[in-house]
N, C-alpha and C positions, 0 to 999 in steps of 0.2 A: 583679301578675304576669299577663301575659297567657297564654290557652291552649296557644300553641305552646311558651310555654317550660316551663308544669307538663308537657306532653307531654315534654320533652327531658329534662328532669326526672327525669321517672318510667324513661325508658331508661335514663338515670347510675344511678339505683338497683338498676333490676334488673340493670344490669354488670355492678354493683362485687356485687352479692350473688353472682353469679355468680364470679367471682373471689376472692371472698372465702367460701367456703362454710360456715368456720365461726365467721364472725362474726354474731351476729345480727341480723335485719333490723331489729330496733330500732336496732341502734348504727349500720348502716349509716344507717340516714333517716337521723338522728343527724348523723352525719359531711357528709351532703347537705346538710342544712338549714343548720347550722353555717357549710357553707362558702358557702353561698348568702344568710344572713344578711352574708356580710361582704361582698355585692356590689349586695344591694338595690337602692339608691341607686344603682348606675351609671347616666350616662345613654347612653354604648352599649351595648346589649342582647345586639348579637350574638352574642357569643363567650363571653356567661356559661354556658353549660351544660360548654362545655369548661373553661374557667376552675373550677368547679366540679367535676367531674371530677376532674380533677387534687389540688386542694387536700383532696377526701375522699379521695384516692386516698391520700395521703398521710400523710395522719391515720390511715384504716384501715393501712397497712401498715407506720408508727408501731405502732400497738395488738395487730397479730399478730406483731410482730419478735419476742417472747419466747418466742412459741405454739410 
């Protein structure tokens, strides 16, 4: 992972924490990491933080639908 993208990264987290305010910032990394594990391996780069984005977006808002 190169530093622009921990940089992009780290803005997806503190969004979704922000959007998400009572989810904790553990399950948010969580959900980031998670969804950025399943992209690893891409070989274009681009568009993974939004890709990313999305797929935790997901997941967290999965996890608060009950809240």
């Amino acid at each position: 992972m190169v530093d622009s993208e921990v940089r992009a990264l780290d803005e997806v987290r503190h969004r979704l924490e922000k959007r998400y305010p009572t989810t904790s910032p553990e399950n948010v990394e969580l959900a980031v990491a998670v969804a950025y594990e399943s992209l690893r391996n891409a070989r274009i780069r681009e568009f993974i933080p939004v890709l990313v984005e999305r797929e935790a977006k997901d997941r967290l808002a999965h996890l608060n639908w009950g809240a």
